[in-house]
mmCIF file of the N, C-alpha and C atoms, coordinates in Angstrom:
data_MODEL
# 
_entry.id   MODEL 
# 
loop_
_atom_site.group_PDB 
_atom_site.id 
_atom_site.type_symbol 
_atom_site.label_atom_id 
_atom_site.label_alt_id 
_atom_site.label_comp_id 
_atom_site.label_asym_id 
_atom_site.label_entity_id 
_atom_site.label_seq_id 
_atom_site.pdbx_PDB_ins_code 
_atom_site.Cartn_x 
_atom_site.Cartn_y 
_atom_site.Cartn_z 
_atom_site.occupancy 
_atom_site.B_iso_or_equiv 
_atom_site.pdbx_formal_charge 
_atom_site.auth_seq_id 
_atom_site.auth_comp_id 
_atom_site.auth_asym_id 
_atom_site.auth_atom_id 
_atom_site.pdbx_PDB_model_num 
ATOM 1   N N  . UNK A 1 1  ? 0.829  -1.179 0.000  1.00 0.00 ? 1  UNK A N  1 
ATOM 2   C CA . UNK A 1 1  ? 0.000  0.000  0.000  1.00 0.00 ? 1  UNK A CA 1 
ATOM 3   C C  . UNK A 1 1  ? 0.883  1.255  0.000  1.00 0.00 ? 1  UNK A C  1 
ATOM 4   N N  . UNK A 1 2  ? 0.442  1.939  -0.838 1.00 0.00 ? 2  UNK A N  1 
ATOM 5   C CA . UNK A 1 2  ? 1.358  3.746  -0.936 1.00 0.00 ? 2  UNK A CA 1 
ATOM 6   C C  . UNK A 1 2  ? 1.127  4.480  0.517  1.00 0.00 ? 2  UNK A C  1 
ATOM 7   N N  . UNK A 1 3  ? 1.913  5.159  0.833  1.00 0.00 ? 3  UNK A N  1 
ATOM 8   C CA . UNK A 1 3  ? 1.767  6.207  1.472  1.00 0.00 ? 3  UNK A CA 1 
ATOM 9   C C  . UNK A 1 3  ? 0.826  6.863  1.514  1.00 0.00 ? 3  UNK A C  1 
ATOM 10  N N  . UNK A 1 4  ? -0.100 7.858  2.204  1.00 0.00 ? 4  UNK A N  1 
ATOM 11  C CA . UNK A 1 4  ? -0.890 8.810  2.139  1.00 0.00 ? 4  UNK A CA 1 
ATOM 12  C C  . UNK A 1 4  ? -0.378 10.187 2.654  1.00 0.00 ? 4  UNK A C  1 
ATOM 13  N N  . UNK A 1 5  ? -0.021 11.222 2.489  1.00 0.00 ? 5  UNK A N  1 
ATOM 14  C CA . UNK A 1 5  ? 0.529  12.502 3.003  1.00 0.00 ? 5  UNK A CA 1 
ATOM 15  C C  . UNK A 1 5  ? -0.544 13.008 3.887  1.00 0.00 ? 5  UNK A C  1 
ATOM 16  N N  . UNK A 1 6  ? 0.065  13.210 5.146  1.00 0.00 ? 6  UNK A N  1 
ATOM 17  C CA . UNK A 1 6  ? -1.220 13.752 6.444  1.00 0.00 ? 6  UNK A CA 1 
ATOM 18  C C  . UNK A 1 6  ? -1.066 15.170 6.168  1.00 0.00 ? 6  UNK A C  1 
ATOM 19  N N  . UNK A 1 7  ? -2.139 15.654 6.362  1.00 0.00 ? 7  UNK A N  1 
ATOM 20  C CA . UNK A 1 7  ? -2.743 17.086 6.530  1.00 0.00 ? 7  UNK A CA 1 
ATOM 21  C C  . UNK A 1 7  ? -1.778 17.585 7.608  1.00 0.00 ? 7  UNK A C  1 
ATOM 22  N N  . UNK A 1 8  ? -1.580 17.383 9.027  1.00 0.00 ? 8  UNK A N  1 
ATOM 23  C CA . UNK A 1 8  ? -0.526 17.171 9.816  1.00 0.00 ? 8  UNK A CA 1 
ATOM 24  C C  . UNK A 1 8  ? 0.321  17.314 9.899  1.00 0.00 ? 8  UNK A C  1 
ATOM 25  N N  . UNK A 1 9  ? 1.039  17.022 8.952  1.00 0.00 ? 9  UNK A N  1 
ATOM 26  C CA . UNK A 1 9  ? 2.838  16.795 8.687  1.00 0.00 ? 9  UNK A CA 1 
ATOM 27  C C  . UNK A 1 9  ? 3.315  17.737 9.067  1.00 0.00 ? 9  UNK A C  1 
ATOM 28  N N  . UNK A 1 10 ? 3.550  19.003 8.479  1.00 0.00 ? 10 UNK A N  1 
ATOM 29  C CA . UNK A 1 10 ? 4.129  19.916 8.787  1.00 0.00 ? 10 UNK A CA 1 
ATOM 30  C C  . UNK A 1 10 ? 4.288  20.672 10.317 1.00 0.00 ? 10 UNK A C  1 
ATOM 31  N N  . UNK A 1 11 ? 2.896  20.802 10.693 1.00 0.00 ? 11 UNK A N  1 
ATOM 32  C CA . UNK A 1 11 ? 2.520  21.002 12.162 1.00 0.00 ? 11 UNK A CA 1 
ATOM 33  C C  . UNK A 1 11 ? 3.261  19.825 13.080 1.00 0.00 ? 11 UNK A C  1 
ATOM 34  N N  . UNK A 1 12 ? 2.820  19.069 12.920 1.00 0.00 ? 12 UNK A N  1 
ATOM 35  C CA . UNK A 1 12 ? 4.025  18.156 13.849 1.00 0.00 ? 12 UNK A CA 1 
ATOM 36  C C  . UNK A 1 12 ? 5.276  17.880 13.532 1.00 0.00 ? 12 UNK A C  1 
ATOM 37  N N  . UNK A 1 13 ? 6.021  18.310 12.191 1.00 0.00 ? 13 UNK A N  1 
ATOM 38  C CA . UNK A 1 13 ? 7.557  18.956 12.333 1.00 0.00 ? 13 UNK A CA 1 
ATOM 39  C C  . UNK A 1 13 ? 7.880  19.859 13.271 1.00 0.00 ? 13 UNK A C  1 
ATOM 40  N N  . UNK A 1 14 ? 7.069  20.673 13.058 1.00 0.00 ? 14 UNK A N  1 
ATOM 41  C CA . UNK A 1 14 ? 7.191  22.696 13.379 1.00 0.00 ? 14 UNK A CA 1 
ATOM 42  C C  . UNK A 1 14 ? 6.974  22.869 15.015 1.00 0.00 ? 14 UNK A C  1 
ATOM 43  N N  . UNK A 1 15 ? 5.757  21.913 15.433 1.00 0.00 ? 15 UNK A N  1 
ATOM 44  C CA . UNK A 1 15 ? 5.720  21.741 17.157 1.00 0.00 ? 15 UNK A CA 1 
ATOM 45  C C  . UNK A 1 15 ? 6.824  21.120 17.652 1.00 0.00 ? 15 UNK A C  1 
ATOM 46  N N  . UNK A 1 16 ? 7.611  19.619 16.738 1.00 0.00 ? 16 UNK A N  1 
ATOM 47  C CA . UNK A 1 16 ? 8.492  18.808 17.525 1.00 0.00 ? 16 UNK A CA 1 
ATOM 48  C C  . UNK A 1 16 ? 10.143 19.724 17.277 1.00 0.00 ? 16 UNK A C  1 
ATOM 49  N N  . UNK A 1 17 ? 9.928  20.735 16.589 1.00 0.00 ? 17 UNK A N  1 
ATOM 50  C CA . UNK A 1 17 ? 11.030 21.624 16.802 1.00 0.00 ? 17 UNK A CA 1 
ATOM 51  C C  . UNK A 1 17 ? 11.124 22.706 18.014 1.00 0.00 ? 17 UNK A C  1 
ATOM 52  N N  . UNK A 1 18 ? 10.059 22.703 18.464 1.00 0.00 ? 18 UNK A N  1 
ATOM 53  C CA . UNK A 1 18 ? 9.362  24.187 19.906 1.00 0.00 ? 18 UNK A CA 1 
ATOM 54  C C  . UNK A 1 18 ? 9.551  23.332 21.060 1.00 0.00 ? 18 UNK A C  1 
ATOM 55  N N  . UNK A 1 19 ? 8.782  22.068 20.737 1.00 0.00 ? 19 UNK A N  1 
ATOM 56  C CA . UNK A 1 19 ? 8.551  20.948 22.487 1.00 0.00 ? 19 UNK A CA 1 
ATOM 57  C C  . UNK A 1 19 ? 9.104  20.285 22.508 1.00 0.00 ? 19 UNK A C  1 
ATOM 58  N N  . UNK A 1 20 ? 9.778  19.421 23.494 1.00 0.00 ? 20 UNK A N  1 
ATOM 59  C CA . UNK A 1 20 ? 10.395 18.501 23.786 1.00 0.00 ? 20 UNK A CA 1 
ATOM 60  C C  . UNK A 1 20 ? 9.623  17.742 23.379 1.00 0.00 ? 20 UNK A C  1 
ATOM 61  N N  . UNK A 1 21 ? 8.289  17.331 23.969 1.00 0.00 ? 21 UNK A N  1 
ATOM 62  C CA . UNK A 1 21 ? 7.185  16.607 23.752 1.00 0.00 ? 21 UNK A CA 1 
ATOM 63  C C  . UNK A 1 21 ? 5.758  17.141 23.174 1.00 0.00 ? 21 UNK A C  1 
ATOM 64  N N  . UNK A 1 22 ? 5.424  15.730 22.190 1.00 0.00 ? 22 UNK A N  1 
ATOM 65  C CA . UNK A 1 22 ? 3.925  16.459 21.158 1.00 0.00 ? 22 UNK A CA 1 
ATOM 66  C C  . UNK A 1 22 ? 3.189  15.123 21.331 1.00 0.00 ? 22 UNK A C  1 
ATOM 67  N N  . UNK A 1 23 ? 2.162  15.138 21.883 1.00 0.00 ? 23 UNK A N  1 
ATOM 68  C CA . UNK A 1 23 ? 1.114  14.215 21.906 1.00 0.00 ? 23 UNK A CA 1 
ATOM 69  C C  . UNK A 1 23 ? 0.314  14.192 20.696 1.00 0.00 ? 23 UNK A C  1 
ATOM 70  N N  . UNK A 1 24 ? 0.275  12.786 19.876 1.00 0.00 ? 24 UNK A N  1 
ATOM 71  C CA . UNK A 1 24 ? -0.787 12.763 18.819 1.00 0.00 ? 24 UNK A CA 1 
ATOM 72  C C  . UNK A 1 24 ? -2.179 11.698 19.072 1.00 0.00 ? 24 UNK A C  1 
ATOM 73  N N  . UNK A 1 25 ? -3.174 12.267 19.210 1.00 0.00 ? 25 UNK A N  1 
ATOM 74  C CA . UNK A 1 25 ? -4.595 11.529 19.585 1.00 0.00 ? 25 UNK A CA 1 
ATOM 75  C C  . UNK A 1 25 ? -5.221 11.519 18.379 1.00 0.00 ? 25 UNK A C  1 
ATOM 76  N N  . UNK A 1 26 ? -5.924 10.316 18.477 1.00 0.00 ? 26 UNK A N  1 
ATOM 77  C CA . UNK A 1 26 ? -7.305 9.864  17.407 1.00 0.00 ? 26 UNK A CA 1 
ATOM 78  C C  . UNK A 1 26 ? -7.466 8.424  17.671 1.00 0.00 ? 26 UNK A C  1 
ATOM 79  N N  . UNK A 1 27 ? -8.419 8.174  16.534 1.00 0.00 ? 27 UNK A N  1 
ATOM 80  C CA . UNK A 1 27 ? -9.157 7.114  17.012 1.00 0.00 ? 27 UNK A CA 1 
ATOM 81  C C  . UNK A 1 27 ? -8.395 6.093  16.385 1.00 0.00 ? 27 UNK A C  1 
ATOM 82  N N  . UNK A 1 28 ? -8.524 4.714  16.769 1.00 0.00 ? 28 UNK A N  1 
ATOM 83  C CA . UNK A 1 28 ? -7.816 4.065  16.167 1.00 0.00 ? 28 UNK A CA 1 
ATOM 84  C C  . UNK A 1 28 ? -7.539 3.632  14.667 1.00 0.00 ? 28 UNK A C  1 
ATOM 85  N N  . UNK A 1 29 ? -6.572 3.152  13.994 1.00 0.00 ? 29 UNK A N  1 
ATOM 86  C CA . UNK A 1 29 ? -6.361 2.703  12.689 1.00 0.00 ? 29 UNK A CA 1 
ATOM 87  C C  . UNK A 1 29 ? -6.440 4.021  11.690 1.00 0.00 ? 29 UNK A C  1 
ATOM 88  N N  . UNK A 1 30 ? -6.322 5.131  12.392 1.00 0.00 ? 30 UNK A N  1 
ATOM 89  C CA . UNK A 1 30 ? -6.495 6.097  11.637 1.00 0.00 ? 30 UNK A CA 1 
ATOM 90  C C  . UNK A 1 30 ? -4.859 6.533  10.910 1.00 0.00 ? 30 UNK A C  1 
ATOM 91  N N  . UNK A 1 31 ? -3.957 6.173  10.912 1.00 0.00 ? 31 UNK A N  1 
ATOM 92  C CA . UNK A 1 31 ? -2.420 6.248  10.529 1.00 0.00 ? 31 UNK A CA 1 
ATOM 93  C C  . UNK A 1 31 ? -1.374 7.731  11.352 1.00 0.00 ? 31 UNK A C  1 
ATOM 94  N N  . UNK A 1 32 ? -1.681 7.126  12.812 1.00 0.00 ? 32 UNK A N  1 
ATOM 95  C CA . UNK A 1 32 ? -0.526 8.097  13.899 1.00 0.00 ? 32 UNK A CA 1 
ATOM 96  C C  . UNK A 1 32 ? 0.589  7.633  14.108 1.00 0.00 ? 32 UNK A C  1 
ATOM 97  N N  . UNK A 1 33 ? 0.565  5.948  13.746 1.00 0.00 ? 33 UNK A N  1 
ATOM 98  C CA . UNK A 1 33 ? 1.967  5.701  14.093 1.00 0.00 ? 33 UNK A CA 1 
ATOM 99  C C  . UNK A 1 33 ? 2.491  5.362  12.358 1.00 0.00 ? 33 UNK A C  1 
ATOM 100 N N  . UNK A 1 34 ? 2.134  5.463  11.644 1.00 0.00 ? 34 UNK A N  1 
ATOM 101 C CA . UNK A 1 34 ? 2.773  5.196  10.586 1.00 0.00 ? 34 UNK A CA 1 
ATOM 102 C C  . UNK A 1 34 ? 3.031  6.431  9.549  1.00 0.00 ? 34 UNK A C  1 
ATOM 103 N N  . UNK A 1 35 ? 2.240  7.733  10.623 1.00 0.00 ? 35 UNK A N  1 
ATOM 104 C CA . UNK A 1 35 ? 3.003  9.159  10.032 1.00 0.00 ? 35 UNK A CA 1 
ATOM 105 C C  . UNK A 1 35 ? 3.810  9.628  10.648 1.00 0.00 ? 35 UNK A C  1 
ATOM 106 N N  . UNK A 1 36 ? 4.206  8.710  11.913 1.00 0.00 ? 36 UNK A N  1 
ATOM 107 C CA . UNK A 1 36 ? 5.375  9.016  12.611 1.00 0.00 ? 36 UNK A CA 1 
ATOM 108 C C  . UNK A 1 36 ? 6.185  8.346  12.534 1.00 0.00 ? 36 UNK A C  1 
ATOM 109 N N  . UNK A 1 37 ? 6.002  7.360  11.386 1.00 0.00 ? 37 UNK A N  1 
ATOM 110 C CA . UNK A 1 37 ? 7.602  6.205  11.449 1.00 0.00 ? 37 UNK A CA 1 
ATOM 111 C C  . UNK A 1 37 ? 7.835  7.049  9.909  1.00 0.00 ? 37 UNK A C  1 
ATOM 112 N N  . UNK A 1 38 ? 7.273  7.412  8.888  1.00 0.00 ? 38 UNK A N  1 
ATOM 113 C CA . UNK A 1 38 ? 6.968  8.418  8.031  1.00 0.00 ? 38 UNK A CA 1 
ATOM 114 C C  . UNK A 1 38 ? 7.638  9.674  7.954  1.00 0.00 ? 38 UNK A C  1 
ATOM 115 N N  . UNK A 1 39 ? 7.629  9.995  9.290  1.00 0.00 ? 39 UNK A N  1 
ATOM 116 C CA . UNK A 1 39 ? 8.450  11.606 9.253  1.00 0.00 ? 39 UNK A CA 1 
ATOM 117 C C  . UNK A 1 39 ? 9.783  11.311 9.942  1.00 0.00 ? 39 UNK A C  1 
ATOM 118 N N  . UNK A 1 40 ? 9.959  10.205 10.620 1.00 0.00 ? 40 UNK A N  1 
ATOM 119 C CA . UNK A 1 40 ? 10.845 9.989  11.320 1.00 0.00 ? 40 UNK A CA 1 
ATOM 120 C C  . UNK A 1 40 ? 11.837 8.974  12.137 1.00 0.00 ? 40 UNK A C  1 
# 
């Protein structure tokens, strides 16, 4: 399966450059951990 580009992305670059720590919530199977193995 391809990738999908999150709406997100950028905002959680741009916060994890300000905070030490960035909490990402939603519901499940929605792709939080695989836009974070994705960016990083």
């Amino acid at each position: 399966m391809k990738y999908r580009k999150r709406v997100l992305e950028a905002k959680v670059k741009k916060y994890t450059k300000i905070f030490p720590v960035v909490g990402i919530t939603g519901p499940r199977q929605s792709g939080k951990s695989t836009m974070l193995k994705h960016l990083f």
